[in-house]
N, C-alpha and C positions, 0 to 999 in steps of 0.2 A: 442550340446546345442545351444540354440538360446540368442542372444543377445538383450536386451530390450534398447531400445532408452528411456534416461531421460530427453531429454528436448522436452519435449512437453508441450501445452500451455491447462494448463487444468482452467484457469481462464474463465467465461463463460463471452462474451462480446456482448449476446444479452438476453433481457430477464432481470437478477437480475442488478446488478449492471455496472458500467461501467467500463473498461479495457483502459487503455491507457498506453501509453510511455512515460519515461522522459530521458531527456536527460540532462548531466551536465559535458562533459567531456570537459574541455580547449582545449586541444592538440589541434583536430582537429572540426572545424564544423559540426553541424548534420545534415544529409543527410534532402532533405524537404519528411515533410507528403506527404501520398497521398494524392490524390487530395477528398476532400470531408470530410475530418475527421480532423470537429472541433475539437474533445477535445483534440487531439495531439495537434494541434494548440495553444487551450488553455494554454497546460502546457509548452511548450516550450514559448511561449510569459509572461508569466508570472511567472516561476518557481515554485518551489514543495510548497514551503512556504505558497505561494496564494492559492491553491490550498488546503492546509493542513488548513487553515482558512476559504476558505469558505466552508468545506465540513464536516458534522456531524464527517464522519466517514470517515477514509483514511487509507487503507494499502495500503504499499510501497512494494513493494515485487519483488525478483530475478525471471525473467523468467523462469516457469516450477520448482519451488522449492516446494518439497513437503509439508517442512515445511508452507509455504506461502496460500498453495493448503487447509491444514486443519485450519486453521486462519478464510479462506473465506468459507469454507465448514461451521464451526464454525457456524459463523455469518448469513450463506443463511439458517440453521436450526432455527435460531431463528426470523427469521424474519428481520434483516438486509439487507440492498443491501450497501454495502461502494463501496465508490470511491477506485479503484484499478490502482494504480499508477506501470507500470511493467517496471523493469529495467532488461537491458544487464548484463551479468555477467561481461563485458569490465567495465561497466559504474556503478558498484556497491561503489569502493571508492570515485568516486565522489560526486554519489550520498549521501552516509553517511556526509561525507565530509557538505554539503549541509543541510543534516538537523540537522549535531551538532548546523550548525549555527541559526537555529530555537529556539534553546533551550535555548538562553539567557546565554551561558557559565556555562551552568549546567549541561553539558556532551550532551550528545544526542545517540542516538543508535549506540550501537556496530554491530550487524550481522541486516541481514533482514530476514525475515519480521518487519519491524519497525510498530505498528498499534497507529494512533494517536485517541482519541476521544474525541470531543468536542476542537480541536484545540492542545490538551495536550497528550505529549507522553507518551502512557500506558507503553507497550515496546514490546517486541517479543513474541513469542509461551509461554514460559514461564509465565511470564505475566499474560496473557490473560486464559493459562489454570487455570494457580495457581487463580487468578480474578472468572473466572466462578466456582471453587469448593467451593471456597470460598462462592460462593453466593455474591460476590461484581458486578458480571461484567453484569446481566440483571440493575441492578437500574444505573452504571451508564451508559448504554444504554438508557436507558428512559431519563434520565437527559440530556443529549445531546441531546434528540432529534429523535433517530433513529427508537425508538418503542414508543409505544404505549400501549400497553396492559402488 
């Protein structure tokens, strides 16, 4: 039997949307971007927060997670391109860690894929699926901003 590799990066990082890294782990400092790639830059200089505010649409999502994978499939169907913020599976408590603190002390996301829109945390696959059958989650896409039509 052959074995299938799961961490592969199926986020598309040219074309739809944008794909980047964050980084939020104390212990030790993060290695530097390479050379040419502002929007690493971006977010390391400014953190997930800034980022989450200037950006309609922002999934947070674990490297190569499937769940994460149909979120942004999700949203590339409908006409979406969100900012895709992609964390280490090392750097995934941190990262939550980071963006309870977004949320005002009103909790903040347990697992990732975390999807914020319009600056406000929807929350994970769940969410977003229960949101689209719902018939909630194209209006508040338009209301943020991200469509159109």
């Amino acid at each position: 039997m052959r074995r299938t590799t799961s961490h592969r990066n199926f986020f598309p990082t040219n074309g739809g949307g944008s794909a980047v890294s964050a980084s939020g782990s104390s212990e030790s400092p993060p290695p530097p971007p390479p050379p040419g790639d502002e929007s690493t830059k971006k977010v390391r200089k400014t953190g997930i927060s800034k980022v989450v505010a200037e950006n309609s649409i922002v999934i947070v999502a674990v490297l190569g997670c499937f769940m994460c994978v149909t979120v942004n499939g999700l949203m590339q169907k409908l006409g979406v391109n969100p900012k895709i913020v992609e964390v280490k599976e090392a750097e995934k408590t941190a990262t939550l860690v980071q963006l309870a603190k977004i949320e005002d002390g009103s909790g903040g996301p347990w697992e990732l894929p975390a999807v914020y829109i319009g600056g406000k945390l929807l929350g994970g696959v769940d969410k977003v699926m229960e949101a689209h059958l719902n018939g909630e989650f194209v209006p508040m896409l338009r209301a943020a901003g991200a469509i159109w039509l």
